[in-house]
C-alpha positions as CSV (number, residue, x, y, z in Angstrom):
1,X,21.8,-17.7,11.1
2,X,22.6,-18.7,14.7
3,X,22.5,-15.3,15.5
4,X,19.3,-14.2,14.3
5,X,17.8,-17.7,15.5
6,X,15.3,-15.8,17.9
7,X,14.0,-13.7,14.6
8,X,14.0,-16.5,12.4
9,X,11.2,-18.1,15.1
10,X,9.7,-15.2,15.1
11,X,9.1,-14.9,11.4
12,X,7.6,-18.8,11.2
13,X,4.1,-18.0,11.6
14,X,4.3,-15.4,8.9
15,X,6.0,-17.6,6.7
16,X,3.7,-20.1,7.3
17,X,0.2,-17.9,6.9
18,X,2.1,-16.7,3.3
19,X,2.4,-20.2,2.1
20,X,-1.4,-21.2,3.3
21,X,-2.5,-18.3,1.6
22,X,-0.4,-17.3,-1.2
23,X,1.4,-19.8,-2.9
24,X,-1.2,-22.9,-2.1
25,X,-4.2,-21.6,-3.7
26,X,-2.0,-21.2,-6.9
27,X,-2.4,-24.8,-8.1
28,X,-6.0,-23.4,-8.3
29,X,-4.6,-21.7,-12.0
30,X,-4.9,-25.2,-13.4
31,X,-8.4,-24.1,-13.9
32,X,-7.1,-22.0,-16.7
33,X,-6.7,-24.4,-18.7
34,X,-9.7,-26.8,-18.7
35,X,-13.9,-25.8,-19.3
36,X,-14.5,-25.3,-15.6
37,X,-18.6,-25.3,-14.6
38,X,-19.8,-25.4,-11.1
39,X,-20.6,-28.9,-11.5
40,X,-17.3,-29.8,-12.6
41,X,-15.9,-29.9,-9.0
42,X,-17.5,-32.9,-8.2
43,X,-15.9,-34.7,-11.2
44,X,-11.9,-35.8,-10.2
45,X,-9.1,-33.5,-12.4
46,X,-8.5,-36.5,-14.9
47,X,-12.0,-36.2,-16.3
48,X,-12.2,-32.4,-16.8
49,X,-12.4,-31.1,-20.3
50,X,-8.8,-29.8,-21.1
51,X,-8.9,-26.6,-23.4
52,X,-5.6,-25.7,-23.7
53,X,-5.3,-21.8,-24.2
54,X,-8.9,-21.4,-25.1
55,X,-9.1,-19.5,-22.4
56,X,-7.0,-16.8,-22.7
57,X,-8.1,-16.7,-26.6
58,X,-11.3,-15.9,-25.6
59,X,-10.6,-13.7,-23.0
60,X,-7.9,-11.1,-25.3
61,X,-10.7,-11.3,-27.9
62,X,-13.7,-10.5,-25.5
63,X,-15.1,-6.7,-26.9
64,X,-14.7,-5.6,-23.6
65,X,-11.2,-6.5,-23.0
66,X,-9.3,-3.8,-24.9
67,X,-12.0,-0.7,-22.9
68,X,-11.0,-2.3,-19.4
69,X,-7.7,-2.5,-20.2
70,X,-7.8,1.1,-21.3
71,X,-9.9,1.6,-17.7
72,X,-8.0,0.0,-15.3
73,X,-4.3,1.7,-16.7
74,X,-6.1,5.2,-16.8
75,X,-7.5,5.2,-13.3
76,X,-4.0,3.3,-12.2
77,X,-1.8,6.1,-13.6
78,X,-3.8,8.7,-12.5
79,X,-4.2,7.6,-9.3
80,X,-0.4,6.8,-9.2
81,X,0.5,10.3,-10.1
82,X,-2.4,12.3,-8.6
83,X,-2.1,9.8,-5.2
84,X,1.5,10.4,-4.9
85,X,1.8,14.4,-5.2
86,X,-1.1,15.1,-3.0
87,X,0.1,12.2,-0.1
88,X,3.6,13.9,-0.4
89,X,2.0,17.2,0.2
90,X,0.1,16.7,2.6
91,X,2.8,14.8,4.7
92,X,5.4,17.7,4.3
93,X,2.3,20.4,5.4
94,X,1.7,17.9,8.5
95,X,5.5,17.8,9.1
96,X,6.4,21.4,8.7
97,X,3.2,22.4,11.3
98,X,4.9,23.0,14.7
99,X,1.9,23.4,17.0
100,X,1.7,19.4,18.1
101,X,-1.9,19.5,19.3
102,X,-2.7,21.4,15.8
103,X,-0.5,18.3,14.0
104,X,-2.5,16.0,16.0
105,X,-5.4,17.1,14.8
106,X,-5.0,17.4,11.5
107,X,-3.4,13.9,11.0
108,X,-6.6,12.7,12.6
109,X,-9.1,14.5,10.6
110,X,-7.2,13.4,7.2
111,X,-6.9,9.5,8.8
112,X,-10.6,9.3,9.2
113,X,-12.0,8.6,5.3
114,X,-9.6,5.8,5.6
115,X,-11.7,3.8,8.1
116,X,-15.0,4.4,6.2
117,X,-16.1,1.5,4.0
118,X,-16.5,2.2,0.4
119,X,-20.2,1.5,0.4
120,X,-20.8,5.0,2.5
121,X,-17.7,7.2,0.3
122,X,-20.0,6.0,-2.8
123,X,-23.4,7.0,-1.4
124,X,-22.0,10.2,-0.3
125,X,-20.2,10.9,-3.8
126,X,-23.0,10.1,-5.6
127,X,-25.6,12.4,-3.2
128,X,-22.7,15.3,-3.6
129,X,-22.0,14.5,-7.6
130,X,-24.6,13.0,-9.2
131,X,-26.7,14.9,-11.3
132,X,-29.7,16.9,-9.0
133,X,-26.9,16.0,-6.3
134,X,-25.6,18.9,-4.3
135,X,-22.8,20.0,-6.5
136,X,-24.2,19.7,-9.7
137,X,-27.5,22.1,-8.4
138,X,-24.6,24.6,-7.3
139,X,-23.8,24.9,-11.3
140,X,-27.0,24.7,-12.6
141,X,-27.0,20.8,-13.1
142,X,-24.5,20.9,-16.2
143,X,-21.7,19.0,-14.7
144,X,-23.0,15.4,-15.4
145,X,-19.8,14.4,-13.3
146,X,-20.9,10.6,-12.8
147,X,-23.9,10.7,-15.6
148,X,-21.0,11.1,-18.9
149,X,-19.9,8.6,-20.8
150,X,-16.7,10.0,-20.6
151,X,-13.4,9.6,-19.7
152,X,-13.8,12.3,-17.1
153,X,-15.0,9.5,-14.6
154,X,-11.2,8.5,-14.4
155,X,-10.4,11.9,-13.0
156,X,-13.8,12.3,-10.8
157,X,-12.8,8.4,-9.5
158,X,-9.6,9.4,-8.7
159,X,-10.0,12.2,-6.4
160,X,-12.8,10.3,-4.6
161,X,-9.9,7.9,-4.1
162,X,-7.6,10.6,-3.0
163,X,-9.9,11.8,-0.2
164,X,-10.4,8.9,0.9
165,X,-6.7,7.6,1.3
166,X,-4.4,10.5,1.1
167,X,-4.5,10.9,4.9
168,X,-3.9,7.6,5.7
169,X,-0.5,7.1,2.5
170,X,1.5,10.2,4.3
171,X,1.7,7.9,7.1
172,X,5.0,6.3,6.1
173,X,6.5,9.5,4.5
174,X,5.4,10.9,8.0
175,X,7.7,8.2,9.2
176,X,10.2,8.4,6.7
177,X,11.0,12.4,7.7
178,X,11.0,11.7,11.4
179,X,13.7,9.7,10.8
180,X,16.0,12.7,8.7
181,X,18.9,14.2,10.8
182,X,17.6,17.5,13.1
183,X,20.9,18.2,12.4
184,X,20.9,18.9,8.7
185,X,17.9,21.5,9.0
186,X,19.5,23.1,12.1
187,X,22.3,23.8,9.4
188,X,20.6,24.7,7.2
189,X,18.6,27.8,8.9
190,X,22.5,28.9,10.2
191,X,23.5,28.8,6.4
192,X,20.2,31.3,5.5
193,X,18.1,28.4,4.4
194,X,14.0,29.2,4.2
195,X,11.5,27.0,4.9
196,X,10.7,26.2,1.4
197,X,14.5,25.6,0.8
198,X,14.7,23.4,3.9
199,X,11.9,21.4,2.4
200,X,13.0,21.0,-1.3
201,X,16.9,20.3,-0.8
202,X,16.0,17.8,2.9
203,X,12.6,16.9,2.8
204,X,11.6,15.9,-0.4
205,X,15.4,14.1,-1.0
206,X,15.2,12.3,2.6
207,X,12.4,10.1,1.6
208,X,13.1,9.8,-1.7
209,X,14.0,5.9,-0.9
210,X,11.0,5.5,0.8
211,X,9.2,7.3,-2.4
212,X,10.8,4.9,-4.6
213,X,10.2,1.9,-3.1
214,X,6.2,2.9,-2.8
215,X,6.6,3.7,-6.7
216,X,7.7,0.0,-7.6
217,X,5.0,-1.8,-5.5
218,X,2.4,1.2,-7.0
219,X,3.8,0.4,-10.9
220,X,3.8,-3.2,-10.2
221,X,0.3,-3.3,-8.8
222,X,-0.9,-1.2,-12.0
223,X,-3.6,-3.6,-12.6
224,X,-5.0,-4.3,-9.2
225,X,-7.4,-1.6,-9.6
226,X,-10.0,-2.2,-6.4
227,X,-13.1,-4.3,-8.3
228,X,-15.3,-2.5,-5.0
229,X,-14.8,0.9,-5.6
230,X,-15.4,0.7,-9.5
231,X,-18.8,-1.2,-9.0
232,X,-19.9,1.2,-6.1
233,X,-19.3,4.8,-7.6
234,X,-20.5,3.1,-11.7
235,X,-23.9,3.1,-13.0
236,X,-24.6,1.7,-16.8
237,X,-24.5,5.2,-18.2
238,X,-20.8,5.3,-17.3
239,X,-19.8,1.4,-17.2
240,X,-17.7,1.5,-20.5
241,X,-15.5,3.9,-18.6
242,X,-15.1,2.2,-14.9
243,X,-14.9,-1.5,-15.7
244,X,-11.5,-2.5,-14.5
245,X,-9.6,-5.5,-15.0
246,X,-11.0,-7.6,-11.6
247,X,-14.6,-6.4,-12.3
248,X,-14.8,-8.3,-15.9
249,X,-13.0,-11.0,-14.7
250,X,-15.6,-11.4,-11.9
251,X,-18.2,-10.9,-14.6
252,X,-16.8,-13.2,-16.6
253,X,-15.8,-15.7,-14.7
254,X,-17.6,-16.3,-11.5
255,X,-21.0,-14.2,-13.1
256,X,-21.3,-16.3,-15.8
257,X,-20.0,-19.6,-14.3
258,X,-16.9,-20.3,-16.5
259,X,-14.4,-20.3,-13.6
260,X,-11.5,-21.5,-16.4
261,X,-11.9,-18.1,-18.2
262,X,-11.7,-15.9,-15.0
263,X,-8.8,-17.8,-13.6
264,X,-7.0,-17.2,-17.4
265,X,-7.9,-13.6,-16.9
266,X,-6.3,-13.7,-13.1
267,X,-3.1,-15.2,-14.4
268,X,-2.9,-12.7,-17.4
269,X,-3.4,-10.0,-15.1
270,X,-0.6,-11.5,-12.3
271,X,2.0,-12.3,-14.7
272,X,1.6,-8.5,-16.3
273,X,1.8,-7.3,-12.5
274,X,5.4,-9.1,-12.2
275,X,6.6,-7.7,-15.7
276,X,5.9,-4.0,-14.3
277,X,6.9,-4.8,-11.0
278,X,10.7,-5.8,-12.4
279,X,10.7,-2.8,-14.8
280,X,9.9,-0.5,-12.2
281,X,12.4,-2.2,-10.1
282,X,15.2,-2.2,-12.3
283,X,14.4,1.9,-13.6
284,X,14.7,2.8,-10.0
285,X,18.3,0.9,-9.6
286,X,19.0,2.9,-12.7
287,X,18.5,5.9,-11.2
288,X,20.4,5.2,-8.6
289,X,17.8,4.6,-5.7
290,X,17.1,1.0,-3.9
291,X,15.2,-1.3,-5.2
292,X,13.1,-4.2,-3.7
293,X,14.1,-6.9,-5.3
């Protein structure tokens, strides 16, 4: 401890911001448990109506909670698989160029969606796949990509999702392969090795830590599906399909004032996140890899 003192200093502020921010606002989950108006604030805690697990009753029995379940784990998985391969790809293609200025450029080109807010990635999705939009006139306006009721949103959602943040995910595997020994592919070209082979048996296996670790938090934040994106790229023709988990809890809880059911939906949806989170840590251990925890 004396020995990392200066660290330890350094690491106060953070701590401190994490507790403000993090850990404080959770005594606000008492809410879950008491009939919770906007006027109620103004009475003090020992005259709020206590409801027990009313709450959560209502909530798992809502209509709509079973369809935004079935949502927000669809568009998760997806975009966990679909994410990963493409942000993998990419960031072996970026590492394998060897023309630095043509690197340069391309890491900067596939950055840039990243920095563009969601309101402008919608408007531009819907312009390009909406029906009359640009792609649907190209095939004789029988797409209906973002006009079906279908579960082919998920997938149409997803790659929206994936050009807009694939770029900026193969930063760390960008990091995690600068950081593999030269020497193993100098070796490996002496030993006959192609590029493909180079990539496949040192590549892909050097960051396979780094991979795992970004799989736990991914599985563990299965149910954190962005509440923004799923209200910007929906319309009511296709709501059944994008409503995720944090949209009805809005809807529910701040939309129709009854704070104590969207906080019992926010604790439901935490303590599922933690359950993943340790199964996905513990399968990775399994398998031999690091975990987090």
């Amino acid at each position: 401890m004396g020995q990392q003192k200066v660290l330890l200093l350094m690491s106060v502020p953070f701590i401190i911001w994490l507790f403000v921010f993090c850990y404080v606002p959770l005594m606000g989950w008492v809410m879950a448990f008491f009939k919770v108006k906007p006027a109620t604030f103004s009475l003090p805690l020992n005259e709020w109506e206590f409801v027990g697990f009313d709450n959560f009753k209502k909530a798992f029995n809502d209509r709509m909670f079973l369809p935004t379940l079935r949502n927000t784990l669809a568009v998760s998985l997806l975009g966990l698989v679909f994410q990963t391969i493409f942000s993998v790809g990419l960031a072996v293609i970026i590492h394998e160029i060897r023309f630095n200025k043509l690197k340069k450029f391309t890491q900067t080109i596939s950055y840039l969606p990243h920095f563009v807010s969601w309101v402008i990635i919608a408007s531009i999705a819907k312009n390009f796949l909406n029906d009359g939009g640009v792609l649907d006139t190209m095939f004789n306006n029988e797409l209906h990509l973002m006009s079906e009721n279908s579960p082919r949103i998920w997938f149409v959602i997803t790659f929206i999702n994936i050009w807009k943040e694939c770029g900026w995910d193969t930063i760390i595997y960008l990091s995690a392969m600068a950081g593999i020994d030269r020497g193993l592919y100098e070796a490996a070209m002496i030993d006959g090795a192609n590029r493909f082979q180079r990539i496949r048996y040192i590549t892909l296996p050097g960051i396979l830590p780094t991979l795992s670790v970004i799989l736990i938090m991914a599985v563990g934040g299965t149910l954190n599906v962005s509440m923004e994106r799923q209200m910007l790229l929906s319309n009511p023709l296709i709501q059944d399909h994008t409503m995720v988990i944090s949209w009805f809890s809005y809807l529910r809880g701040i939309g129709n004032n009854n704070y104590g059911l969207g906080t019992a939906i926010g604790i439901a949806q935490s303590l599922v996140s933690v359950i993943l989170l340790t199964l996905a840590n513990w399968s990775v251990k399994r398998m031999g890899q690091e975990g987090v925890i």
